[in-house]
N, C-alpha and C positions, 0 to 999 in steps of 0.2 A: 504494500500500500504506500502510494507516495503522501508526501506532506506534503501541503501548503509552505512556503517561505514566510515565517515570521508568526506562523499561527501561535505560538506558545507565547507572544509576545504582551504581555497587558499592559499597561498607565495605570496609573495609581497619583494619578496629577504631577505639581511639579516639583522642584527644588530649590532652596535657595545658595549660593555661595555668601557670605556672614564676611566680617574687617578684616579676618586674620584666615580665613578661604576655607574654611570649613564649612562640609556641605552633609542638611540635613537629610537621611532617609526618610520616605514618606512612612507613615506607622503602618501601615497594612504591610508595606516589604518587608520592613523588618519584621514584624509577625508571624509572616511567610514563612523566612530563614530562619527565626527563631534564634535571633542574634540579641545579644544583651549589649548595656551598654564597656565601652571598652574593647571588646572584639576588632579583632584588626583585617581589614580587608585587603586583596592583591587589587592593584588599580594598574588599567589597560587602558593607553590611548587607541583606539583604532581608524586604521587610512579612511573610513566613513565619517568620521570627527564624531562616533562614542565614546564617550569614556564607561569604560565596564569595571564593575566591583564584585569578586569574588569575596565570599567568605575565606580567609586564610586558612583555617583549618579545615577546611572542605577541599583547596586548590591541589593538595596532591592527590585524594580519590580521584578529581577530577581528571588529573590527566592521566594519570591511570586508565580510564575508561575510558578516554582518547584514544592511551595508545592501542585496546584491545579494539576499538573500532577499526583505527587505522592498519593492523594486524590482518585484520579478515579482505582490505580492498590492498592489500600489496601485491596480491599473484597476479594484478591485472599490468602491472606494471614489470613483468616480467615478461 
């Protein structure tokens, strides 16, 4: 089954950058993630001009299951 491009994507409105550039998560995300305060996130610029915030202590399961995805399309490239 293919996916749609971007379906898993929701808003949650917006966010502010603050004097000293600290920027607020909206309370439903953090809910989400189930992140306290203090938690440290991995921050992504991306060539689209997002910036992405990973949960730190989630960022290596994460690529972990990357690279088990990327694992299964490598024999195409053979």
């Amino acid at each position: 089954m293919r996916t749609k491009p971007f379906q898993d994507i929701t808003s949650f409105g917006t966010a502010t950058i603050g004097e000293r550039g600290q920027v607020v998560i909206p309370a439903e995300i953090r809910k989400r993630l189930r992140v306290k305060n203090g938690e440290r996130f991995i921050v992504f610029f991306a060539h689209s001009e997002a910036v992405i915030f990973i949960p730190a202590n989630r960022f290596g399961k994460m690529i972990s299951e990357f690279d088990k995805k990327l694992a299964k399309f490598k024999h195409l490239t053979k």
